[in-house]
Wavefront OBJ file of the C-alpha trace (Angstrom):
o trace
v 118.245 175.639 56.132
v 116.142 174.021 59.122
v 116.713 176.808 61.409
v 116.424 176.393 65.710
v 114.707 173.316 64.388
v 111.527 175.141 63.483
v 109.732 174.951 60.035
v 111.485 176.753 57.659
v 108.720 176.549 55.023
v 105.742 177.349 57.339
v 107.604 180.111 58.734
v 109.288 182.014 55.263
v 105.672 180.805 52.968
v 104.075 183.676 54.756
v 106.528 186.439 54.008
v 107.097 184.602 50.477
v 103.425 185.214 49.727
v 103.707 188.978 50.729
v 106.097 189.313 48.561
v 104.504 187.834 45.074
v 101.696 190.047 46.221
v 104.028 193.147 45.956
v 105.962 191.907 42.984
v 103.254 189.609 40.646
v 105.911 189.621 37.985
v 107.974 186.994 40.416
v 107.760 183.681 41.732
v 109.531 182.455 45.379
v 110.483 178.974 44.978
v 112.213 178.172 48.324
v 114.452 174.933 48.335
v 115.309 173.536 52.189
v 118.472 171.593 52.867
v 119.666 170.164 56.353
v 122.753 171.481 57.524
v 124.788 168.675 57.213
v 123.654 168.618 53.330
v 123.898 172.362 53.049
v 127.559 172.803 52.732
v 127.994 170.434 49.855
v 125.088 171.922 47.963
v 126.874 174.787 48.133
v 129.483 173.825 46.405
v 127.767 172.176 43.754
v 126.591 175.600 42.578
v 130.252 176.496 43.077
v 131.023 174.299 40.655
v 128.064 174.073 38.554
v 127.781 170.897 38.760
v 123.516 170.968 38.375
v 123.032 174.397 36.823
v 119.616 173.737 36.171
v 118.855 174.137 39.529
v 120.950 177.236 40.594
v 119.860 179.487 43.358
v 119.315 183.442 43.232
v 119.256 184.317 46.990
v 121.220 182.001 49.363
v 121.070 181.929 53.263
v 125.253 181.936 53.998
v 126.278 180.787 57.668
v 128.975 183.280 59.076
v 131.876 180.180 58.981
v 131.181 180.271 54.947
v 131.210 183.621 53.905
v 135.292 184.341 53.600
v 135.154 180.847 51.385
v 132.643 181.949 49.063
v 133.691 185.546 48.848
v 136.686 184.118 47.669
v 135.611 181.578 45.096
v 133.278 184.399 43.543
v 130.377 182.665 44.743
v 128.445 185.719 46.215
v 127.323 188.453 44.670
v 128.347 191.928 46.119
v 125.781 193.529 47.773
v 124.316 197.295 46.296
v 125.013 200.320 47.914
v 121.872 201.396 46.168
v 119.654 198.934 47.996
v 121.754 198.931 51.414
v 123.628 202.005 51.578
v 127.804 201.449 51.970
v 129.294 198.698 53.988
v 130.240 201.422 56.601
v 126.225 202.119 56.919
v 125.710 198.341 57.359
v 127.961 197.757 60.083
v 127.036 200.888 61.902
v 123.251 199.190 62.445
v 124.610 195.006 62.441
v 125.490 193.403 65.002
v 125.695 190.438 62.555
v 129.110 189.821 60.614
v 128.604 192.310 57.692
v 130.483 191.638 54.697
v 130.383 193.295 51.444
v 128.739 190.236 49.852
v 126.103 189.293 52.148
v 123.714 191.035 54.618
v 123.084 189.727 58.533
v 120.040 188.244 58.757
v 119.695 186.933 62.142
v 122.699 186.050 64.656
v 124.126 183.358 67.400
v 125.653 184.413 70.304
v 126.326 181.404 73.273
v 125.225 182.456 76.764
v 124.052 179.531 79.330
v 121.005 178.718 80.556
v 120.090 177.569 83.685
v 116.990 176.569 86.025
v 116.129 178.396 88.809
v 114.153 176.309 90.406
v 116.230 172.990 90.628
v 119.303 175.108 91.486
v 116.951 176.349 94.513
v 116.015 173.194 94.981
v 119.557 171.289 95.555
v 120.462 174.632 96.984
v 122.853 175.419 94.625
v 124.604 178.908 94.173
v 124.575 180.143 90.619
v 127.166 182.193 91.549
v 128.894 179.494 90.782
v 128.821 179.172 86.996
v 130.966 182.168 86.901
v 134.658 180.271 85.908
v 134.859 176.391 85.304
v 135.879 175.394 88.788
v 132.787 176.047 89.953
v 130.650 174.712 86.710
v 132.221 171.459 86.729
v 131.159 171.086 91.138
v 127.878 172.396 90.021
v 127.741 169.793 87.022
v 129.140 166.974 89.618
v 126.377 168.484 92.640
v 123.385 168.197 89.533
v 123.933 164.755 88.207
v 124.643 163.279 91.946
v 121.275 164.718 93.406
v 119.309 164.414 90.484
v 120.322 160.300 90.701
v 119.035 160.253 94.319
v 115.834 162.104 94.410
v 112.492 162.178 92.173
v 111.923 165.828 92.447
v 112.798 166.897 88.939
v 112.186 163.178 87.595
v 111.541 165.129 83.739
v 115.433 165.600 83.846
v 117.922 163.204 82.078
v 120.799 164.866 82.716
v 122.872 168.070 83.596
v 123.763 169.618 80.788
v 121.807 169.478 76.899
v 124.472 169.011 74.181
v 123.943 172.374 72.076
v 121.246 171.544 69.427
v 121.111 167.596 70.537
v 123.043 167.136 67.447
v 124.921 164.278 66.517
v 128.406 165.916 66.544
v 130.458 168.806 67.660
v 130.344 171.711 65.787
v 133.355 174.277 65.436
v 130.962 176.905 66.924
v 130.646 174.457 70.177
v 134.400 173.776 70.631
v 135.726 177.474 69.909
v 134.852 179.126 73.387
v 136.153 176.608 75.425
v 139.980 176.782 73.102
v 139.652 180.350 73.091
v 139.335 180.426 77.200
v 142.198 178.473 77.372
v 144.475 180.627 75.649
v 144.135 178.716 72.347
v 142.517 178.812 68.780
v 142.633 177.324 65.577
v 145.302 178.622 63.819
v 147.874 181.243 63.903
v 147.300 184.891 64.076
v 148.740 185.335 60.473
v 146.255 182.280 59.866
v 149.391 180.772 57.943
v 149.217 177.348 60.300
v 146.921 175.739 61.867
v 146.962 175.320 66.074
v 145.235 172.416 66.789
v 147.938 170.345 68.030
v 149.191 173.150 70.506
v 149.029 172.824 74.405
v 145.666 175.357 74.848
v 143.972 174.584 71.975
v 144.014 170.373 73.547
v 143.497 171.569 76.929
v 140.168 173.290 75.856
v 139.026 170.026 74.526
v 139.586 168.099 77.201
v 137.510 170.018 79.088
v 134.570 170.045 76.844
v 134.733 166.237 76.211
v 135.421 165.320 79.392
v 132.166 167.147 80.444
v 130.476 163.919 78.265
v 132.301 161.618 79.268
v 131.940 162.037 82.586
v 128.072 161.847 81.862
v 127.057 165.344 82.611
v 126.364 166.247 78.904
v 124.673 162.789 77.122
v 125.298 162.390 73.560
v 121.997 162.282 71.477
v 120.933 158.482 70.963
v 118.035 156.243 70.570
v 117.760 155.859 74.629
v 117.089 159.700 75.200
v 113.630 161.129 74.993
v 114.269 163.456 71.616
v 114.730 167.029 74.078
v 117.009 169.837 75.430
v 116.530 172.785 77.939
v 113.545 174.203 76.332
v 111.669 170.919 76.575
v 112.247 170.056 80.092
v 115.286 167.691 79.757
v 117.851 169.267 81.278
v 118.943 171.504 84.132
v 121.647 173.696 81.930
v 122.646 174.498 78.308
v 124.670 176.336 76.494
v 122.755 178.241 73.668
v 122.344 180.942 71.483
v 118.557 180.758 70.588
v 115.902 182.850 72.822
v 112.576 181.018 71.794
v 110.768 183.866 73.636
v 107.693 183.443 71.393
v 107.370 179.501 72.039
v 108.984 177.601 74.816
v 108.950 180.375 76.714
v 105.736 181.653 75.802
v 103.107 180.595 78.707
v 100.526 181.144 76.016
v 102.740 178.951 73.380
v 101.027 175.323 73.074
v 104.814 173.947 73.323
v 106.057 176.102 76.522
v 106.819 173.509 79.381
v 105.565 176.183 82.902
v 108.151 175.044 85.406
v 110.488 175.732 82.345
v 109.129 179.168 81.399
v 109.204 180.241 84.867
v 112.293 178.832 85.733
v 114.538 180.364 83.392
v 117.381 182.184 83.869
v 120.463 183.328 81.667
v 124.348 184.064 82.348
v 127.584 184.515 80.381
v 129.707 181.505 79.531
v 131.916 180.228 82.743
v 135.314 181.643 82.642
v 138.104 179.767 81.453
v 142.179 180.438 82.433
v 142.660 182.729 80.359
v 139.143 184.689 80.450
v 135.986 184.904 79.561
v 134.870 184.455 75.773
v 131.481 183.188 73.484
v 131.084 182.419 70.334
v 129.072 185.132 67.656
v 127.912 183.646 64.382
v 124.547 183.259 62.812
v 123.270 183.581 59.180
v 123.427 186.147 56.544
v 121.727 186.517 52.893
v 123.422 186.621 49.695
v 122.712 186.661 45.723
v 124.592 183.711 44.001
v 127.038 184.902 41.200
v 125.411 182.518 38.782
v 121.699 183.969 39.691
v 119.894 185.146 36.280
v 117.893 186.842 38.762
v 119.964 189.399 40.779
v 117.839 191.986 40.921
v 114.604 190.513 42.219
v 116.678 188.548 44.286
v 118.481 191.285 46.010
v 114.794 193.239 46.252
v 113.194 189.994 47.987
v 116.059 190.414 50.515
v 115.518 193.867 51.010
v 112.012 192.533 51.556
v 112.823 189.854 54.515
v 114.973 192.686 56.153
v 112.428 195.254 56.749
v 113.037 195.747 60.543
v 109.340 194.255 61.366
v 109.889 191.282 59.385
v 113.660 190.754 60.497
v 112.337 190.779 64.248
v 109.226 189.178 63.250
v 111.313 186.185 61.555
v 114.137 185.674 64.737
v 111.174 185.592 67.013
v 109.760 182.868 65.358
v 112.772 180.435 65.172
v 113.551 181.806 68.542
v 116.921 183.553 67.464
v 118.050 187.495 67.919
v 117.908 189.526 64.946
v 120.570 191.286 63.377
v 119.859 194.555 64.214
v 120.768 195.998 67.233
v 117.346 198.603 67.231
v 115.327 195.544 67.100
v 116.463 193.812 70.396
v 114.124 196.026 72.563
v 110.833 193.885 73.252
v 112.806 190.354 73.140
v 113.095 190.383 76.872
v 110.182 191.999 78.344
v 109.419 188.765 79.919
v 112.528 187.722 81.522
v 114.583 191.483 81.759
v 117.593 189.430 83.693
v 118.219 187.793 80.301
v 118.477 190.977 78.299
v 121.906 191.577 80.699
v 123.373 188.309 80.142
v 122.923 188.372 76.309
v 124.275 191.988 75.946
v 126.935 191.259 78.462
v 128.026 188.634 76.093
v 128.931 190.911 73.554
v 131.614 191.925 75.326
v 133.043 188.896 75.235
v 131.793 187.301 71.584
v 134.279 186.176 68.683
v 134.178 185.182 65.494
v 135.627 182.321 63.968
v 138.928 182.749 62.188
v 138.407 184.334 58.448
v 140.468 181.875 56.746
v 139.454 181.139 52.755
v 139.473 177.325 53.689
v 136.870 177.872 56.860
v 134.191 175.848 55.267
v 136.489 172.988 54.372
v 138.436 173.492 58.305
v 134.528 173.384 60.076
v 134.036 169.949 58.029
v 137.262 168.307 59.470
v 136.631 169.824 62.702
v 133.103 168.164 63.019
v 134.444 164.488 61.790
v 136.653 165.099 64.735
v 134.197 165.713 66.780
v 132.224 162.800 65.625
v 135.086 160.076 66.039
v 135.443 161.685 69.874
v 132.315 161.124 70.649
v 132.053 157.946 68.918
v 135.374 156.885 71.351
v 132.773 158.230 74.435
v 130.071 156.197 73.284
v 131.987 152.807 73.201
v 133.641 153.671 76.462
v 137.076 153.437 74.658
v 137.966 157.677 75.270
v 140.803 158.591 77.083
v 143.069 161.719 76.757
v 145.264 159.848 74.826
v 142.772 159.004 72.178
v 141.574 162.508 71.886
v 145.470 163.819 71.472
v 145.496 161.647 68.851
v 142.033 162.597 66.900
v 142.895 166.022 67.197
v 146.504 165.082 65.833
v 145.099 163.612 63.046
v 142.567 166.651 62.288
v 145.421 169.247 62.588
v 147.429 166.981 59.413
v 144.161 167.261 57.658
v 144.241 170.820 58.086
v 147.631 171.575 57.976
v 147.540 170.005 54.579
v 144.311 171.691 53.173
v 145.981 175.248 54.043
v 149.168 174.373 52.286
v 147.219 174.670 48.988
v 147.158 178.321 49.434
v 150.005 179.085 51.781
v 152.773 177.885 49.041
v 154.177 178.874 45.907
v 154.436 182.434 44.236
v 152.247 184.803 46.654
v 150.373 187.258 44.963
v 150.991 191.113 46.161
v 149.545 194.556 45.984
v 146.797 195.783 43.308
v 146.794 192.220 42.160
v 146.042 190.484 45.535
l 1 2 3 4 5 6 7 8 9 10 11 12 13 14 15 16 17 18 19 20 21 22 23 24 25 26 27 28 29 30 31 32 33 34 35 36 37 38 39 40 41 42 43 44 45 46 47 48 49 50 51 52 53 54 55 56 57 58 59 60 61 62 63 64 65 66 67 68 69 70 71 72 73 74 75 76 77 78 79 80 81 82 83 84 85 86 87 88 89 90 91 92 93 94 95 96 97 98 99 100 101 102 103 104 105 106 107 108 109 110 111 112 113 114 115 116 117 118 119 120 121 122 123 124 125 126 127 128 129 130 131 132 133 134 135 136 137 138 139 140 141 142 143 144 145 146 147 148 149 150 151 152 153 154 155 156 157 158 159 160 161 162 163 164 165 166 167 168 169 170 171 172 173 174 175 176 177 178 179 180 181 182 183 184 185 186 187 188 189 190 191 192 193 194 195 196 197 198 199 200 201 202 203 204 205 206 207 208 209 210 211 212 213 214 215 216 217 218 219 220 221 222 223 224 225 226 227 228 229 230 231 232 233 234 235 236 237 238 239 240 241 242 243 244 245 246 247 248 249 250 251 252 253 254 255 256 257 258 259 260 261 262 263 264 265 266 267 268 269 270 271 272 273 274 275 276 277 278 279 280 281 282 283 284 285 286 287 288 289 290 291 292 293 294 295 296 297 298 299 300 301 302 303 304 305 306 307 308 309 310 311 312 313 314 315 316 317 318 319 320 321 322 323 324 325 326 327 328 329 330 331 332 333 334 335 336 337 338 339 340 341 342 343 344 345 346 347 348 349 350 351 352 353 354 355 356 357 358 359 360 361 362 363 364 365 366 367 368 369 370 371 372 373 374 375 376 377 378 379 380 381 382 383 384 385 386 387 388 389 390 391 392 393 394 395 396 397 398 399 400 401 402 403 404 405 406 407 408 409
């Protein structure tokens, strides 16, 4: 998939070509979807629906690995090539699984500029719990109206990714630091309709609707943080080789030597992030498994693993190959490790990759309600209402009839 944004095929054809060199008898064909295609291709190999066209390795975002381990859609991973699970997890910091291998990972921190906080003399002390992020949101969008200092900046706050919707991953800190989540502990039923789990998206949206985080449309320069756009984001990329790269053609100066890096604000009930990234896996159906799982072994030699985040300006997943990243900003290496401390995971339900698709047409109808200047609280209760029926009825089709116990299960 299009990963950070960056080329996926001018960044993988060079490690592709390395490999042919070491294996002649094989050819890399790589096939790039967009994430909001990827999902359903997906499931077409699931069900065979163009089996001409099946993949042998298969880059699996964290939310989807529980659903396709569970629909036999991933091959399990060699201890021959990888050593045991236990051995995996011991060097990951990725979400290891037995049928897929970390590949690089996503962890949420915030950034922040320096020098516009210096220059509205604003205390960054501040982003420490919400309180003080919302005054500093409020202070941000009210000076940068009033004076042409900063004229490059839009707005506050960039939307993560300047995507059109909310993503799961975007959401889940803020319900989390309210006390909520998205289902039940058992993962039997889902929470969305619950007290916490509403009050940490009223927060969120609110921060839109109130105009300190845009939505992405036609009357915004196409931009985020990196480019210059905005004073804050939330963010798990480090683009430590481009945007923040003096030497990097695309690096914006004030921006590179501006930048600085904390934890998430604190919500009510504490501080949390969100951890996720991508993995690779074999397809069941590949008629290629074992130059498939060798090319994989290939992409995660630890030179090429760091060598690959750094280009699309994510952290590997490897803990030994974090050292280096933050030679240029060292403050940033504290607020990124610090956030370990804090990071979960999405839930591992079987229906995650089905729950992420209703939770982002949620998303979209909120922000859709923003953008016509027709959201309220009492439009959002509903949406989320409406998502948690969705749900509520998807997870049904596992959570009834005969359950299935011991060896069997």
């Amino acid at each position: 998939m299009p990963n950070a944004g960056f080329a996926t095929r001018g960044i993988l054809a060079g490690y592709i070509s390395d490999f042919e060199k070491e294996r002649p008898d094989v050819h890399v064909k790589l096939t790039v979807h967009p994430w909001s295609l990827a999902w359903n291709r997906v499931m077409e190999v699931v069900k065979n629906q163009n089996p001409r066209s099946t993949p042998d390795v298969v880059q699996v975002g964290t939310t989807w690995v529980t659903t396709l381990s569970y629909l036999s859609a991933l091959e399990q991973v060699p201890d021959t090539l990888f050593g045991t699970r236990e051995q995996r997890v011991a060097t990951s910091i990725g979400d290891s699984s037995p049928f897929c291998i970390p590949w690089f990972i996503d962890i949420r921190v915030l950034y922040y500029r320096r020098d516009i906080f210096e220059g509205f003399k604003l205390d960054p002390a501040s982003l420490n719990d919400w309180v003080g992020f919302k005054k500093v949101c409020a202070e941000l969008k009210k000076n940068l109206a009033k004076s042409d200092r900063f004229s490059r900046i839009i707005a506050p706050l960039g939307i993560p990714g300047q995507k059109p919707g909310v993503l799961m991953h975007d959401l889940a800190p803020w319900v989390w630091e309210t006390g909520g989540d998205f289902c039940s502990d058992g993962l039997l039923e889902t929470n969305l309709n619950q007290a916490p789990f509403i009050e940490g998206c009223e927060f969120y949206f609110d921060l839109i609707d109130q105009g300190y985080m845009p939505v992405s449309n036609s009357a915004l320069p196409q931009g985020n943080f990196f480019t210059g756009h905005y004073a804050m984001q939330f963010s798990g990329s480090w683009p430590v080789d481009t945007y923040l790269n003096p030497a990097s053609p695309i690096c914006i100066p004030e921006v590179a030597s501006g930048t600085a890096v904390v934890p998430l604000p604190a919500g009510p009930q504490g501080r949390y992030t969100f951890l996720g990234g991508s993995n690779l896996g074999v397809s069941s159906v590949s008629q290629n498994k074992e130059a498939a799982w060798d090319f994989i072994k290939f992409l995660l030699d630890p030179d090429r693993l760091v060598g690959h985040a750094r280009a699309i300006g994510a952290l590997p997943a490897r803990l030994s190959g974090m050292e280096g990243l933050f030679d240029r900003i060292p403050t940033a290496k504290e607020a990124f490790f610090n956030s370990f401390g804090y990071a979960r995971r999405l839930p591992r339900l079987i229906e995650l990759g089905s729950v992420e698709q209703i939770v982002y047409k949620m998303g979209t109808k909120i922000l859709a309600l923003i953008r016509e200047k027709t959201y309220s609280h009492k439009r959002l209760h509903q949406e989320i209402n409406s998502a948690n029926n969705e749900i509520k009825s998807l997870l049904s089709i596992h959570r009834y009839g005969k359950r299935i116990t011991g060896e069997a299960a």
